[in-house]
C-alpha positions in Angstrom: 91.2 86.5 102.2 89.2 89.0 100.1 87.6 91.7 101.4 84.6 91.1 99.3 84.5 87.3 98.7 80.9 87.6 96.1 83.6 89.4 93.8 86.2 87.3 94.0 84.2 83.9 93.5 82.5 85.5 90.3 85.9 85.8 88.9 85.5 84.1 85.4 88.0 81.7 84.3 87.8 79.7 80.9 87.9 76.0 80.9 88.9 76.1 77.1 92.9 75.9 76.3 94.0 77.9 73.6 93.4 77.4 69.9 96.5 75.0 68.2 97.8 73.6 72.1 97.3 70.6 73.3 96.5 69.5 77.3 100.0 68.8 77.5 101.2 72.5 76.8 98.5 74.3 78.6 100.2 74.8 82.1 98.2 73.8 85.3 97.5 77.2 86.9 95.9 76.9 90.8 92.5 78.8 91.3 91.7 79.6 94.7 89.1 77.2 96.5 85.7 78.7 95.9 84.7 80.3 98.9 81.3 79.4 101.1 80.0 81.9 104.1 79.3 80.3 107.4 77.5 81.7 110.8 80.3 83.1 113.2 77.8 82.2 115.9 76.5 78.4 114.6 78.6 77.4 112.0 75.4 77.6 108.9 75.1 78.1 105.6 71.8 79.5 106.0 72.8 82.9 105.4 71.0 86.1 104.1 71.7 89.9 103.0 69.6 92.2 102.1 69.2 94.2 98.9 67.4 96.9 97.0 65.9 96.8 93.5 65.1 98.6 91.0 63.0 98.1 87.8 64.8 98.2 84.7 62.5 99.4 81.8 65.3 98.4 79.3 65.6 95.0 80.1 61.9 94.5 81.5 62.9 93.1 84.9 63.9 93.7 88.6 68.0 94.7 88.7 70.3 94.6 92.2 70.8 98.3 92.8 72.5 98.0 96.2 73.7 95.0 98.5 73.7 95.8 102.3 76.6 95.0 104.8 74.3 93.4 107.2 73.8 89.7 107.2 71.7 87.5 109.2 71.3 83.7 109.8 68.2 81.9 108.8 69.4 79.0 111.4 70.0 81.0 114.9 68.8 84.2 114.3 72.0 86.4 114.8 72.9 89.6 112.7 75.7 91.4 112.0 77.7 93.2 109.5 80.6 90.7 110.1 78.3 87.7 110.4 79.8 85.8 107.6 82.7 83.7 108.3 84.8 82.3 104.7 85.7 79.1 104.3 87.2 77.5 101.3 84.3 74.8 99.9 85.9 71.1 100.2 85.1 68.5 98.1 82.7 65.4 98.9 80.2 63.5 96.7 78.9 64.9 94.2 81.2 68.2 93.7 82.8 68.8 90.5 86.6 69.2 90.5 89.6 69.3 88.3 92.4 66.9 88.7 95.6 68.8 89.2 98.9 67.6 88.1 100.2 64.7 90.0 104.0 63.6 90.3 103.6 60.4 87.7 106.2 58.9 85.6 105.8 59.6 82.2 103.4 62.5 82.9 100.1 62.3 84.1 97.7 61.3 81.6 94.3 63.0 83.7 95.7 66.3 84.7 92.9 68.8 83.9 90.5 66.5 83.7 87.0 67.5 85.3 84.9 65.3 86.6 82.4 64.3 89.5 83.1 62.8 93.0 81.2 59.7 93.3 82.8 57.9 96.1 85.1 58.5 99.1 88.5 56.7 100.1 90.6 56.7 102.7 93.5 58.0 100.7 91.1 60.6 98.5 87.8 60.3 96.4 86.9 58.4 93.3 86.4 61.0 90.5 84.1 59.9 87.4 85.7 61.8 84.5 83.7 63.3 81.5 84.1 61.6 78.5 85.8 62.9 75.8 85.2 62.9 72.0 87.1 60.0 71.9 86.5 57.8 74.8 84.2 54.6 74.4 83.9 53.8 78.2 83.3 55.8 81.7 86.4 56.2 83.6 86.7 56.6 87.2 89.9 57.5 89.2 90.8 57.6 92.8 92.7 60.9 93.1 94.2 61.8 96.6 92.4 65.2 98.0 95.3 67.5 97.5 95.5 67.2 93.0 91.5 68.3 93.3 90.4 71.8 92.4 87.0 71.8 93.3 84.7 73.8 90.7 81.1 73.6 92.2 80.0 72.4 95.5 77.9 69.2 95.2 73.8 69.9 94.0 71.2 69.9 96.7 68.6 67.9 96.5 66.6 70.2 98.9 63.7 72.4 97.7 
């Protein structure tokens, strides 16, 4: 586990294979999951850190100067430096994930595919796939839970 996970889930990645390859010769490579922190003391996601800010006269706006250790929980109240508790983010409706490389004969024809959960099942989730340039029709695929990378965690609807 990183020391400081807000680092280590910033980490940019391109989605992009290189110029002149095709899917099949871009190797699957395994990200980390992303990385959500819960409440120690009540299992939340409610949780806040403090910061200072400074105005930036270059850029006309307020910059992050300083991020301190203490974190608190909107849900139960507690505080501590070590509040925080990471957990890898799983998928469920709604995330968007990556199909990993499945054992298939003949290859497997939706590895690095992104898509968007859409439906559970006992054996995994159904994953809608984005189209590509040359698809005419929506596609939708049950992959088991251990071929998904999960990208983002699924958007809230709350406000």
């Amino acid at each position: 586990m990183p020391e400081r996970p807000e680092v280590f889930m910033s980490a940019p990645h391109s989605d992009n294979p290189v110029a002149g390859t095709s899917a099949d010769d871009v190797q699957t490579v395994r990200r980390p999951l992303p990385l959500r922190p819960l409440c120690r003391t009540c299992g939340s996601e409610n949780l806040a850190r403090d910061a200072a800010a400074r105005w930036d006269i270059a850029i006309q706006d307020w910059t992050i100067t300083g991020l301190f250790d203490s974190t608190s929980c909107d849900d139960c109240g507690a505080e501590s430096d070590d509040l925080a508790q990471w957990a890898p983010l799983q998928p469920g409706i709604g995330a968007r994930v990556r199909i990993l490389e499945r054992p298939r004969v003949g290859g497997d024809r939706f590895r690095n595919r992104e898509g968007t959960i859409v439906r559970t099942h006992f054996a995994g989730f159904y994953v809608r796939l984005d189209m590509t340039s040359r698809e005419r029709t929506q596609k939708t695929e049950l992959v088991e839970t251990s071929h998904l990378e999960v990208l983002a965690p699924p958007y809230s609807c709350a406000g």
